[in-house]
Structure formats: structure tokens, C-alpha cells
C-alpha positions as a Markdown table, in Angstrom:
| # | Residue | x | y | z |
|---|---|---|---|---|
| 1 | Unk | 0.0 | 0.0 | 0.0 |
| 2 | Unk | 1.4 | 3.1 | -0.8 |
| 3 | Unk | 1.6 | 5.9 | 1.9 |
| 4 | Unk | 0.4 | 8.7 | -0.9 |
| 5 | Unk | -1.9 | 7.6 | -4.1 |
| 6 | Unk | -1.8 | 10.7 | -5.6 |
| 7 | Unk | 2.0 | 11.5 | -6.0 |
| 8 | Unk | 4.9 | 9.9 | -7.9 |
| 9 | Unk | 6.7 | 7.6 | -6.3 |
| 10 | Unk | 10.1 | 9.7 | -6.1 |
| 11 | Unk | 8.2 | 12.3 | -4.2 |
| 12 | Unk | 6.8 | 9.1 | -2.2 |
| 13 | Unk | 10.7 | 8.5 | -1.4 |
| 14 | Unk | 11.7 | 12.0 | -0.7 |
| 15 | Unk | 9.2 | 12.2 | 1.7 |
| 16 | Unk | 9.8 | 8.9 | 3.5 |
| 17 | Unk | 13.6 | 8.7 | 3.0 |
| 18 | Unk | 14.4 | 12.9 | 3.6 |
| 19 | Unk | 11.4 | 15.0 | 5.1 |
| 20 | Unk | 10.3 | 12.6 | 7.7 |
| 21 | Unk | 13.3 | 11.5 | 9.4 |
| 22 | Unk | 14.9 | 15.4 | 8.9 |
| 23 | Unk | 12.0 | 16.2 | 11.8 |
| 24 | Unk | 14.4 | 15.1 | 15.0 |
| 25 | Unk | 18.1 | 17.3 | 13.3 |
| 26 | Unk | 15.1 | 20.3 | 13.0 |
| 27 | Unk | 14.3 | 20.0 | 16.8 |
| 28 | Unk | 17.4 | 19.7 | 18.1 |
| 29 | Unk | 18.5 | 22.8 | 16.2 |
| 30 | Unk | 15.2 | 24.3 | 17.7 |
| 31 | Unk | 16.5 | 23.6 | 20.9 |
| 32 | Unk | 19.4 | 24.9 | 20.4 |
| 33 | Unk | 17.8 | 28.2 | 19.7 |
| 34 | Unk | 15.6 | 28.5 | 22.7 |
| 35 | Unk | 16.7 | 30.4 | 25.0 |
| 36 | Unk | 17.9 | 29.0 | 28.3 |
| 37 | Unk | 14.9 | 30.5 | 30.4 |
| 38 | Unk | 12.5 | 28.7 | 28.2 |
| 39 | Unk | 13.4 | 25.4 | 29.7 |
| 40 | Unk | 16.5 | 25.6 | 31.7 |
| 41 | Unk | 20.3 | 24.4 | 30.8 |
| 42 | Unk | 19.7 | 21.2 | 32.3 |
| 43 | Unk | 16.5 | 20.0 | 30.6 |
| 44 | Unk | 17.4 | 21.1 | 27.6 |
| 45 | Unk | 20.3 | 18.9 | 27.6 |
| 46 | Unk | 18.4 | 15.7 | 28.4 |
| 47 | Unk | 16.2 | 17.1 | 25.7 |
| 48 | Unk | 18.8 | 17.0 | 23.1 |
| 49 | Unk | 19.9 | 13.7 | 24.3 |
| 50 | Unk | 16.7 | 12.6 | 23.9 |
| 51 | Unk | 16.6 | 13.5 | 20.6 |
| 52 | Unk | 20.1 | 12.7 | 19.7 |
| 53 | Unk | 19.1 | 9.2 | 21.4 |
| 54 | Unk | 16.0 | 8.5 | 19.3 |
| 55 | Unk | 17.7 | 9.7 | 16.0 |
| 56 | Unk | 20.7 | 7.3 | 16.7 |
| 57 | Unk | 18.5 | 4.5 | 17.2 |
| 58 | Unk | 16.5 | 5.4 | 14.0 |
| 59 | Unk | 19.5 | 5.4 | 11.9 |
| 60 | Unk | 20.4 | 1.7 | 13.6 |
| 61 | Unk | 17.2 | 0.5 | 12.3 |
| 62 | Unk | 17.1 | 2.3 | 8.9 |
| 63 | Unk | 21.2 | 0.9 | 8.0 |
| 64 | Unk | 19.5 | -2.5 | 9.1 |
| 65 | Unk | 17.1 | -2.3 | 6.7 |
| 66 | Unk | 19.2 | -0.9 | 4.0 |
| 67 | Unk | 22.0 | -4.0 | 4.9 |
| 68 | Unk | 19.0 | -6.2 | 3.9 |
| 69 | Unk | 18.3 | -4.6 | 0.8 |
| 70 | Unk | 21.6 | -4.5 | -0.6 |
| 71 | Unk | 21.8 | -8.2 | 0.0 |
| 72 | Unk | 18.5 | -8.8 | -1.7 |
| 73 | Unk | 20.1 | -6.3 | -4.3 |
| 74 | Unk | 17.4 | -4.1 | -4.2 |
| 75 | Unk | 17.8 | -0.4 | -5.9 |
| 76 | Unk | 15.5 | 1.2 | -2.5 |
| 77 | Unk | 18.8 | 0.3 | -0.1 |
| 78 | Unk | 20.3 | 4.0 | -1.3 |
| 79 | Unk | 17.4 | 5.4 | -0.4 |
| 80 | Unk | 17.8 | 3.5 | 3.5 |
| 81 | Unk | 21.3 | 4.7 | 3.7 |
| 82 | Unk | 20.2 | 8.3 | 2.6 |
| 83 | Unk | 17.8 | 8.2 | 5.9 |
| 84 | Unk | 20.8 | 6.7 | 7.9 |
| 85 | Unk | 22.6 | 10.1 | 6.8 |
| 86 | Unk | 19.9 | 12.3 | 8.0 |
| 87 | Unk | 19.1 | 10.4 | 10.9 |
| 88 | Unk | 22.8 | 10.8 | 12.4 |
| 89 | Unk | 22.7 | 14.7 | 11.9 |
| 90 | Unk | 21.5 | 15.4 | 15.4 |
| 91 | Unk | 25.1 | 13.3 | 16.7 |
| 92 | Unk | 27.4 | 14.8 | 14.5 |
| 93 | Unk | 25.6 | 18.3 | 15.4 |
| 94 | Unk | 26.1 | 17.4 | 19.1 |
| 95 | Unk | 29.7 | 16.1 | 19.4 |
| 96 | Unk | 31.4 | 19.2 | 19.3 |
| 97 | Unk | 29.8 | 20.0 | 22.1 |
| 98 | Unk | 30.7 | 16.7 | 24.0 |
């Protein structure tokens, strides 16, 4: 079943593969533009690790998936890794603040 009948399916991808998981590196960098007072230092570190910790998990499951298709040699595994790359934004954004 496809998730939208009345696109193509490359917009069908760009949406699954790019939009959707680009949602968590747009909060963190939301976070990281709220101002301190909003939230607090503290809980708005657990709240980037939180993000950062859900995004890294995502990106587990999505090169999993994208490991099976290339053994299956399907042509959808670039799209799998593509989502990997967007998912590990939020940690690479994070680490130099580690």
C-alpha cells in the first residue's frame, strides 16, 4: 500500500527517506535556539539527548534495513542509507559540544 496515491513515487521517497526523518536534526536545532529560560540548561540537555538518542536508534534500524536490501540487491537500499545520513545529523551536530 502506498503511503500517498496521488504523487509519484520519487516524491513518495523524498518524503519517506528525507522529510520525515529530517524532523528530529530540525528539533534539536530548535533547541538549540531556545533560550535557556525557556526550559533551563539542564533540561534542555536531556532534551537533546533525547533527541540525539532517538535519531541514533533510528539510523540503527534504517542501515539494518538498507543492509537487507543490498543483500537482496534491491535499488531502495540507497534510499535506506540516505535516511541513515539524516538520521545521524542530530550526533554529529552534538559532538562538538561533548
Amino acid at each position: 500500500m502506498r503511503l500517498f496515491q496521488s504523487v509519484s513515487p520519487t516524491t513518495e521517497r523524498l518524503t519517506r527517506h528525507v522529510l520525515l526523518p529530517s524532523v528530529l536534526p530540525l528539533i534539536l536545532l530548535a533547541l538549540a535556539a531556545t533560550p535557556k529560560e525557556v526550559f533551563g540548561c539542564a533540561n534542555r540537555g536531556y532534551m537533546a539527548m533525547a533527541v540525539v538518542l532517538l535519531s541514533t536508534l533510528g539510523a540503527l534500524g534504517t542501515t539494518v534495513r538498507a543492509t537487507n536490501a543490498m543483500r537482496m540487491r534491491d535499488p531502495r537500499a540507497r534510499w535506506w542509507l540516505f535516511s541513515t545520513i539524516v538520521l545521524l545529523l542530530p550526533a554529529l551536530l552534538l559532538a562538538p559540544l561533548a
